[in-house]
N, C-alpha and C positions, 0 to 999 in steps of 0.2 A: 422454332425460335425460342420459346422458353428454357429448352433442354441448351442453349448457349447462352441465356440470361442467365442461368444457372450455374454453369459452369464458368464463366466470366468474373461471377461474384464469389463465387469460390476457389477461384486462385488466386494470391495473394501477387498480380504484377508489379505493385506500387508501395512497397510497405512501407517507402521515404514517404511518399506521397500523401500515403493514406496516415502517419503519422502528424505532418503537417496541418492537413485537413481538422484533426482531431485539436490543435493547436489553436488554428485560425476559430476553431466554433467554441471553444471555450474563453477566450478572446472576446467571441462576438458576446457570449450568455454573458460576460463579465460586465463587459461595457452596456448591455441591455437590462440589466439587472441596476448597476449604478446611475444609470438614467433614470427608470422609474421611482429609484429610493429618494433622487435628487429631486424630480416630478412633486414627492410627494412631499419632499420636504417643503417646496415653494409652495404647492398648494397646501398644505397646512397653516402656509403664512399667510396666505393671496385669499381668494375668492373661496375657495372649497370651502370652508366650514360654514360660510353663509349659506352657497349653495348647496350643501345639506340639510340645514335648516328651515332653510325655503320649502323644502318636503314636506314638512311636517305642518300638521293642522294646526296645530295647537301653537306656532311661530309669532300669528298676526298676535296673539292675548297677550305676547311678552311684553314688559316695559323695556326699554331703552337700556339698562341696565341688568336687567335679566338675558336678554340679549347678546348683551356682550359678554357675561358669563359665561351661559349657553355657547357662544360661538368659542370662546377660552375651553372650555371645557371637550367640547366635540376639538380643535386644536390640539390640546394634551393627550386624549386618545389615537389622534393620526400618528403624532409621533411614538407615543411606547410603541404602535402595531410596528411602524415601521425603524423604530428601536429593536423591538422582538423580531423582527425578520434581519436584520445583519447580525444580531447575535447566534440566530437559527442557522445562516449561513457561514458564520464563521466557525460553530461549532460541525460543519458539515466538513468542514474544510478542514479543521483541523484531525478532526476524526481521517480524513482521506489521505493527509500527510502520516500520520501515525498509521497506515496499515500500508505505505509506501516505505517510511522507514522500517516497520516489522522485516516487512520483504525483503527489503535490502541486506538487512540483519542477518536472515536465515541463510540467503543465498552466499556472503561471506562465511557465515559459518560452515556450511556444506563445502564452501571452496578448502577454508581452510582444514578442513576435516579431511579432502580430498586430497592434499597436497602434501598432509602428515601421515597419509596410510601410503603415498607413492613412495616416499621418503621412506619410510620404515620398512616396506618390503622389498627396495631397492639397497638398503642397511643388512636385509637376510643373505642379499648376494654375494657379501665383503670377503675379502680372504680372510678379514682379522677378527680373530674370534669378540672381542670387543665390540665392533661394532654390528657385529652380529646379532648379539645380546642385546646391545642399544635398539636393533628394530624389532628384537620382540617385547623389548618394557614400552615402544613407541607405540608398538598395534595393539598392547595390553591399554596405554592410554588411552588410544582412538575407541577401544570398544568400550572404555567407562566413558566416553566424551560422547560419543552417540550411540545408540544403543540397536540402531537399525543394523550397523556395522559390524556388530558381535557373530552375529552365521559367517561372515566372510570371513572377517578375523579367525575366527575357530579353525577353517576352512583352510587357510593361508599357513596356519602355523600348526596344523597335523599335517597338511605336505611337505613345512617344512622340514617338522621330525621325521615324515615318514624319512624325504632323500636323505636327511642328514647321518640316518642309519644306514651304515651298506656291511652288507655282510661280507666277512670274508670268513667260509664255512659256514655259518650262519652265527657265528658270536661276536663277531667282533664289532667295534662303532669307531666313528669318527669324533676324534677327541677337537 
């Protein structure tokens, strides 16, 4: 039975599904996160600071106006914490969209990178010697533009000299 819990969880049937899921619980942490911050806002208004106060040994010896200090005072710390924790969270957040956007960034560039070496060794196949030329200054580009693509490149354009040399006797070349 294990050995098919296992396997179960390790294939991917529902990837709409399991997307979703991922959706609705971040949903839920959102809305349970703005409930507490909301919590704590009211209780920093309401009863909490008293009933913090109330803890404390030394509460009965205040006067009336030490007190209400005291309870001011425990008040303005509830809120910075809970100031500092949506700053905490927004900077979490915001960090999470910036290594979304990175992604996104990279993944068009590799597209576009992709789609300028197809072009340009599609340009090597031209009958016109122009455009011929055009796809080796285009892979000469792609290999300053990424630099993983430089072996292939090299690669692409000695087989293109090798074909584009045909011997007839062994001297002659294709103008």
């Amino acid at each position: 039975m294990k050995h098919v819990s296992n396997l179960l969880s390790s294939v991917n049937i529902f990837p709409i599904a399991r997307d979703h899921m991922k959706r609705i619980s971040g949903v839920a942490v959102s809305v349970l996160g703005a409930a507490v911050v909301i919590a704590a806002i009211i209780g920093a208004f309401g009863p909490l600071p008293n009933a913090i106060l109330s803890f404390s040994s030394s509460a009965s010896k205040l006067s009336a106006v030490q007190q209400v200090q005291t309870e001011d005072d425990i008040r303005n710390s509830l809120l910075q914490a809970v100031g500092g924790l949506v700053v905490a969270v927004g900077a979490m957040t915001a960090w999470r969209q910036f290594l979304i956007s990175r992604r996104q960034y990279l993944l068009s560039q590799h597209t576009a990178v992709t789609e300028a070496f197809s072009k340009a060794v599609e340009q090597l196949s031209a009958p016109n010697i122009a455009l011929r030329l055009g796809g080796v200054y285009s892979l000469d580009r792609v290999a300053d533009d990424d630099p993983i693509e430089q072996p292939r490149v090299a690669e692409i354009l000695s087989a293109y000299v090798r074909d584009s040399i045909r011997t007839n006797d062994g001297r002659s070349e294709e103008h």
